[in-house]
N, C-alpha and C positions, 0 to 999 in steps of 0.2 A: 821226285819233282819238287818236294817243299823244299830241299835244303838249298837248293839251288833259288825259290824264291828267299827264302830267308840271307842268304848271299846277298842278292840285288837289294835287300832292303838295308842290312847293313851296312852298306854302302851310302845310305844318307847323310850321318852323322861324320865322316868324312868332310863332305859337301864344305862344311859351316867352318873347319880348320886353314889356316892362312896357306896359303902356295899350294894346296894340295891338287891341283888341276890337273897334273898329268898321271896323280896318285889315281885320282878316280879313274882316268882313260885306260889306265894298265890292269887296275881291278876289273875291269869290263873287258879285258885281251883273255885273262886269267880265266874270268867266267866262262868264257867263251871256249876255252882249250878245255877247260873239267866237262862244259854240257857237251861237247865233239866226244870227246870219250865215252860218255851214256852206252851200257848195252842196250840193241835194238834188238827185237824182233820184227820179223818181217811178215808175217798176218795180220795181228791184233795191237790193241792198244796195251801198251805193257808201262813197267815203273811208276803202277797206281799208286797215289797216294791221296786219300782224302777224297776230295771231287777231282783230283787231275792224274793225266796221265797221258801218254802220247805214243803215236805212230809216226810211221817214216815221214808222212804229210807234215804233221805237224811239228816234229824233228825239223823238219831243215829251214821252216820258215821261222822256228825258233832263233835257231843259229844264224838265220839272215837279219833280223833282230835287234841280235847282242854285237853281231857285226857290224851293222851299219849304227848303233845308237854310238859305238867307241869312236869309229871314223867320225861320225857327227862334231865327238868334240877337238878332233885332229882338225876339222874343216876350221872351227870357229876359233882359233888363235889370237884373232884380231881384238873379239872379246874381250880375251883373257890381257892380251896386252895393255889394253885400256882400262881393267877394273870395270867393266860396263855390266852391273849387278850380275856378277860374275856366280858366285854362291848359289841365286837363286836360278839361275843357268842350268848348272849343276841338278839341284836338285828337280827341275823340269825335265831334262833328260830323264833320270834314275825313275820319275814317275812314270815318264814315257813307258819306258824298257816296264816296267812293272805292269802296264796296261796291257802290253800289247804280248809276256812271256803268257800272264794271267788269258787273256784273250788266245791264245794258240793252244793252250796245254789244259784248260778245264774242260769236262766232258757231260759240265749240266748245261741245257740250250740255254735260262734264264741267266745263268752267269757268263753265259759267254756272249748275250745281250748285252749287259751289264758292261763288262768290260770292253766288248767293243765302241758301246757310244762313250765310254771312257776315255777312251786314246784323244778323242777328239780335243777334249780342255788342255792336257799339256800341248795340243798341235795348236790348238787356236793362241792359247800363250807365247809360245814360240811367234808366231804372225804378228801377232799385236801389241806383244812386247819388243820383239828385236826387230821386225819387219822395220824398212830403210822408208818407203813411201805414206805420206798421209793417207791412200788409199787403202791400207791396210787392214783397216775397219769393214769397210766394207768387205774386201775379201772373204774375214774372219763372218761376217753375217752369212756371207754367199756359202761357205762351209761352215756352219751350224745349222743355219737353215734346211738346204737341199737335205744333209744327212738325217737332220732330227725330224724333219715334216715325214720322210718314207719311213723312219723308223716307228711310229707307234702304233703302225698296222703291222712290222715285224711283232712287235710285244706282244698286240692282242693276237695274232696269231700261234703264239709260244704257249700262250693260258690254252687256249683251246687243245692244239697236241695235248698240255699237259692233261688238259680237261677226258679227251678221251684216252688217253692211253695208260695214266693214272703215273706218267713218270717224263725225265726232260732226260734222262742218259742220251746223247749223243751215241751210242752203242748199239741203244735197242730201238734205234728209227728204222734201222733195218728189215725189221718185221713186219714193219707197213707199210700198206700204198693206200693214201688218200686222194680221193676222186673232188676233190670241189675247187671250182675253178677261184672262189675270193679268197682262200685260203692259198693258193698260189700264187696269184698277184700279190695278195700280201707277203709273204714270205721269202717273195723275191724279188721284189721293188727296188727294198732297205741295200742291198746288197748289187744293183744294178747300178746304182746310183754311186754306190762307195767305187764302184771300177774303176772310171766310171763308163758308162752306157753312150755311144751317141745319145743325143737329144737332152740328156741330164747329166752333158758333160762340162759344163760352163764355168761350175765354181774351181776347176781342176787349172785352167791356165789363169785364171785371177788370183789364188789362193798361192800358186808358184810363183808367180813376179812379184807377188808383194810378200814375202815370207824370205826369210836369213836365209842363209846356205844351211844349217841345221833344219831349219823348217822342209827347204826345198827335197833335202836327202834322204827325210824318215815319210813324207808326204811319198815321194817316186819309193821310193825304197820300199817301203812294210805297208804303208796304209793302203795301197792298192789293193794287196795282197788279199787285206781282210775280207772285201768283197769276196775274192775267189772263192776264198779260204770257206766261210761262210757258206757259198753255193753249192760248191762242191759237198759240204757236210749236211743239208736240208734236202738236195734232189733227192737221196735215195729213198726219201717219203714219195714224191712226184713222179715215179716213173710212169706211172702211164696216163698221165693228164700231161706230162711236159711232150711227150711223144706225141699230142695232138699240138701242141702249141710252139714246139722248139724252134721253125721254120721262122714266125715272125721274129724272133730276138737275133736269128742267125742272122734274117734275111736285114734288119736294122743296123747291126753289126760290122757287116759285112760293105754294106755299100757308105754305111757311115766311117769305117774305118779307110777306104778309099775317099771319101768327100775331106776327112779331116789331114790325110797324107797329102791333098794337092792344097790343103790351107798351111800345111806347114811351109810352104814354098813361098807364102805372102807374111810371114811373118820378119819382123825387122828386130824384132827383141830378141835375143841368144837362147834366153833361159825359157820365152815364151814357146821357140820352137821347139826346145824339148820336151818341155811339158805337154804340146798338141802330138809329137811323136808317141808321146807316154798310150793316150789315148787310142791314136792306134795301133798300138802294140795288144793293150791291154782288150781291142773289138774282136782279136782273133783268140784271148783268151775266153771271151764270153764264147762264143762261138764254138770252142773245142769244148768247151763244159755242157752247152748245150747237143751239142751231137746225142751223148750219155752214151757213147763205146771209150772203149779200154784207151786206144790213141789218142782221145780227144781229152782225158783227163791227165794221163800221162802226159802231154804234152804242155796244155796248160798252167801242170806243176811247173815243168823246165821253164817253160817261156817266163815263168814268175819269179825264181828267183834269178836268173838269169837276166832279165827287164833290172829287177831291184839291183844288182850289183852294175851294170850300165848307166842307167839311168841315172844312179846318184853320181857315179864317176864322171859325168857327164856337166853336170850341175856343180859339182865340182872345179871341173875345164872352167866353165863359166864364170865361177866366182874367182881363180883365181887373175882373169882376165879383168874383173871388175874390180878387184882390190888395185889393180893399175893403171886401171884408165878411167876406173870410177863411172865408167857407163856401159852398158849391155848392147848398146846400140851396134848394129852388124855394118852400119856406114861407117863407125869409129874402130872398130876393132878389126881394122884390116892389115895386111901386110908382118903378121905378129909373126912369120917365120924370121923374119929379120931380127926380131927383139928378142925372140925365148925359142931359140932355134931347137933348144932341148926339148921343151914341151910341147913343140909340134909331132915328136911322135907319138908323147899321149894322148895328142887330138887325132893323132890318124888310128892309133890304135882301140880308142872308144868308141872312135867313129865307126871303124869297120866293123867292131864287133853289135853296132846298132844296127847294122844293116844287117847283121844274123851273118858275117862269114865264118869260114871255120876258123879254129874251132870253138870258136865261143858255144856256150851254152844256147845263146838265142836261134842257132841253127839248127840244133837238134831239136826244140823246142819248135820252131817255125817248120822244121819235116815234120813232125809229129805230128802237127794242126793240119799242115795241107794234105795228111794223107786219109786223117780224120771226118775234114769237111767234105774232100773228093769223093769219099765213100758215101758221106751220108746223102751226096746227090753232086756228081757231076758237074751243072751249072755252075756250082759256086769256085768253080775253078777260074773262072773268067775275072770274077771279085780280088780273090786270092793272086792270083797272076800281078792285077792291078800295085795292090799295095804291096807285095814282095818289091816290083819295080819301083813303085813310090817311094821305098823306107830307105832302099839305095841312092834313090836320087835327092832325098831333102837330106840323108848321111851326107852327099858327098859334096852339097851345095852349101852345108854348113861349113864344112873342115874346108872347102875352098876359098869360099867369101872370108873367110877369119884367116888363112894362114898366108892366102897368097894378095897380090893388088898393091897397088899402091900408098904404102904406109901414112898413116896419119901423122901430123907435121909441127901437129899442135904438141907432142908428146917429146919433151925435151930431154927428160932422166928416166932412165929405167930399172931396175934391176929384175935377171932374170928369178927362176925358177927355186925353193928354197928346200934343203933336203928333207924336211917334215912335206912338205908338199907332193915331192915325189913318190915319199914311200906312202903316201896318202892314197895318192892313183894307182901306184903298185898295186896295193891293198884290196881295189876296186878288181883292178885287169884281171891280178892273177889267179882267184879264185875264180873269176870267170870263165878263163880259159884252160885252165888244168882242170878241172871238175867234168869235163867230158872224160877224162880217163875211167872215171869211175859212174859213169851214164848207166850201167846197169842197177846201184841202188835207187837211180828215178825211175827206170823203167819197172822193177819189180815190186815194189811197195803193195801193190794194189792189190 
């Protein structure tokens, strides 16, 4: 695992040499194709080295990672064209990717603290350095805040484990189960919030409309993820205290990821309604982690990377709409089958695969969860029903207000779609949709 961080770090000094911009993006394909090759095991955590070391879990959110930090800087071209402190661009990426490989792959809890409230500074940089709106500031509070206020009851919570168990291995959580209900809430607030959670979901569509397409990409793409990621790695202490309590978070969840699926239908900003989709995408991931059966984990991985490679392709659509009309706005950005008759199948193609059809990975991922939550009680199929239908109808309300109507009149030159751009979305779709062939490495990790 180190040489591969040693890689990404290498990769700085790069950064600071003239024209190297696509040097770096192809160093990051590279990386990318060596960590795919990694031998896995399929029980344990194997390829220890040092404090790190990883399982299938952590495997593949790596690789969702390294993949979306390259596309990141395939999205920001425009940067690069203009010289717009281009270098330090660069090297906010390479730190990103360093946060968040460190964050997936160490197996002490206190470094993967560490690292996790880490990622935030090069995301808040990104924000309020490239972010387009003066509101951007704010944003950047609104995600420093929310994150950093629920995290220092993760911390004190971390001393304590560490306190009684005389060790933070990620490994040997397994051997516990702790009964106290404050050490619950703490230790899984920090991590409800990063999903994020109805109710302390707010900084998630501010933090996206005001943030670069690089911003908007690794934010949907990987930082959601870390909640999971996180969750999933702390319950196995909880099992039988979350058994008395899982009902509330489901039942939050559940009808908030319905409340937020008919707010995505009032939204007028492109990139705003993705980012409220994100949200409920991400309520039926809390939801399958809380159930604590085999399906509902299983599932939650798929839905995760699966969400991350959509999502940001998604945000992508978006930007490359606003690099041409210079506005996000769904009253302007109508009638675009006329202008980019080409990229209308990558919007139909994103689209559907946001609405979980086959074969994208979101559908194997969204079976997963409904068979998880149905089990663990009936009722909540009524929920589930809800926003299965929701996710299809704000999909197909998107791709229709943008592609079809009567075109905008103000827009006099156009040009369409540009081949870095395509093989951009490619990039996004096709791991999406081929990686159901190989559904049984998500299903048997566990």
């Amino acid at each position: 695992m180190l040489k591969f961080f040693f890689m990404i770090i290498f990769m700085i000094p790069l950064c600071f040499k003239k024209n190297m911009f696509w040097m770096v993006q192809m160093s990051m394909f590279i990386l990318f194709f060596f960590f795919m090759n990694l031998t896995m095991t399929i029980m344990n955590f194997c390829n220890l080295s040092y404090m790190m070391g990883c399982d299938f879990f952590s495997f593949g959110l790596i690789l969702l990672s390294i993949w979306i930090c390259s596309l990141m800087m395939m999205a920001s071209e425009k940067l690069y064209k203009y010289k717009f402190y281009i270098n330090f661009f660069m090297v906010n990426i390479i730190f990103l990717m360093i946060m968040l490989y460190l964050t997936f792959s160490t197996m002490n809890l206190f470094m993967f603290y560490l690292f996790f409230e880490g990622s935030l500074i090069p995301t808040l940089m990104l924000i309020v350095g490239w972010g387009y709106q003066p509101e951007r500031l704010q944003a950047g509070m609104y995600l420093l805040f929310y994150t950093l206020f629920v995290s220092l009851p993760l911390l004190l919570g971390i001393f304590y484990i560490f306190n009684e168990m005389n060790s933070m291995m990620i490994y040997f959580l397994k051997f516990y189960d702790l009964d106290f209900y404050i050490l619950y809430i703490s230790m899984i607030l920090a991590f409800l919030v990063k999903m994020p959670m109805y109710f302390v979901h707010l900084w998630l569509p501010k933090a996206h409309v005001e943030a670069p397409i690089s911003g908007s990409m690794i934010l949907a793409g990987v930082m959601l993820k870390l909640g999971g990621y996180g969750m999933m790695r702390v319950m196995i202490i909880f099992q039988k205290i979350n058994i008395k309590f899982n009902y509330i978070w489901i039942i939050v969840s559940l009808i908030g990821g319905v409340y937020i699926s008919m707010k995505c239908f009032c939204q007028y900003d492109i990139k705003s309604l993705i980012a409220y989709s994100s949200v409920a995408h991400m309520s039926l991931v809390i939801g399958g982690i809380m159930t604590m059966n085999y399906w509902g984990y299983m599932g939650s991985y798929i839905l995760m990377i699966g969400h991350g490679l959509c999502s940001s392709g998604m945000f992508c659509l978006s930007n490359i709409n606003y690099e041409r009309i210079n506005s996000r706005s769904l009253f302007l950005n109508k009638g675009m089958m006329n202008f980019m008759p080409s990229m209308s199948l990558w919007w139909f193609l994103l689209s559907s695969s946001n609405m979980a059809a086959p074969p994208s990975l979101n559908l194997m991922g969204e079976m997963s969860l409904i068979i998880s939550l149905v089990s663990w009680s009936k009722f909540s199929m009524l929920m589930l029903m809800l926003v299965s239908f929701l996710s299809a109808g704000y999909s197909l309300y998107l791709y229709s207000f943008t592609q079809h109507g009567k075109l905008n009149l103000s827009i006099t030159s156009f040009y369409s779609g540009v081949s870095r751009e395509y093989l951009m979305l490619f990039l996004h779709w096709f791991p999406l949709n081929i990686l159901i062939l190989k559904i049984d490495y998500f299903l048997l990790w566990l």
